[in-house]
C-alpha positions in Angstrom: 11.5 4.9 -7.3 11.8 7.2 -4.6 7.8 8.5 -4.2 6.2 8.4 -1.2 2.2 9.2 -0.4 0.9 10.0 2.8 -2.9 9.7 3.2 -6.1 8.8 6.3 -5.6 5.3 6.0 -9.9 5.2 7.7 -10.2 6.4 4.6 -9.2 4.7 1.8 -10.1 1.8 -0.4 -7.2 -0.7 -0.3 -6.6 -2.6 -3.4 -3.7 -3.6 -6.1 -3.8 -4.0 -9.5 -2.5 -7.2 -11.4 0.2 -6.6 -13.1 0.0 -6.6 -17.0 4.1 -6.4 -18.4 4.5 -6.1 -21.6 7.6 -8.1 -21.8 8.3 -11.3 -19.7 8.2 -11.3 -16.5 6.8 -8.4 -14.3 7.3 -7.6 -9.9 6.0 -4.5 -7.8 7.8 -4.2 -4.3 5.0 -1.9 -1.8 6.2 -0.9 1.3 3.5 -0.1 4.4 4.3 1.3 7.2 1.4 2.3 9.8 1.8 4.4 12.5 -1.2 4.4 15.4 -0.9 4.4 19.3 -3.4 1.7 19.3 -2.9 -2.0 17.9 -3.0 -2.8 14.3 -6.3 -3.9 14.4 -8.0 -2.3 16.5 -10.4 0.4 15.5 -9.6 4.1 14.9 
């Protein structure tokens, strides 16, 4: 809780991991937020 990571999004590989919990029932919450003066899809 609490981190934050700033990175070139052109970058990066985008991917998530199952989740594996080791007791019942498991959740991740992500958060993206993109900032760019063009459209989302549009390229860089």
């Amino acid at each position: 809780p609490g981190a934050a990571l700033l990175l070139d999004d052109a970058r990066v590989i985008h991917e998530t991991t199952p989740l594996q919990p080791d007791v019942g029932a498991g959740h991740r919450d992500t958060l993206v937020l993109t900032f760019r003066a063009d459209g989302f899809l549009d390229p860089p």
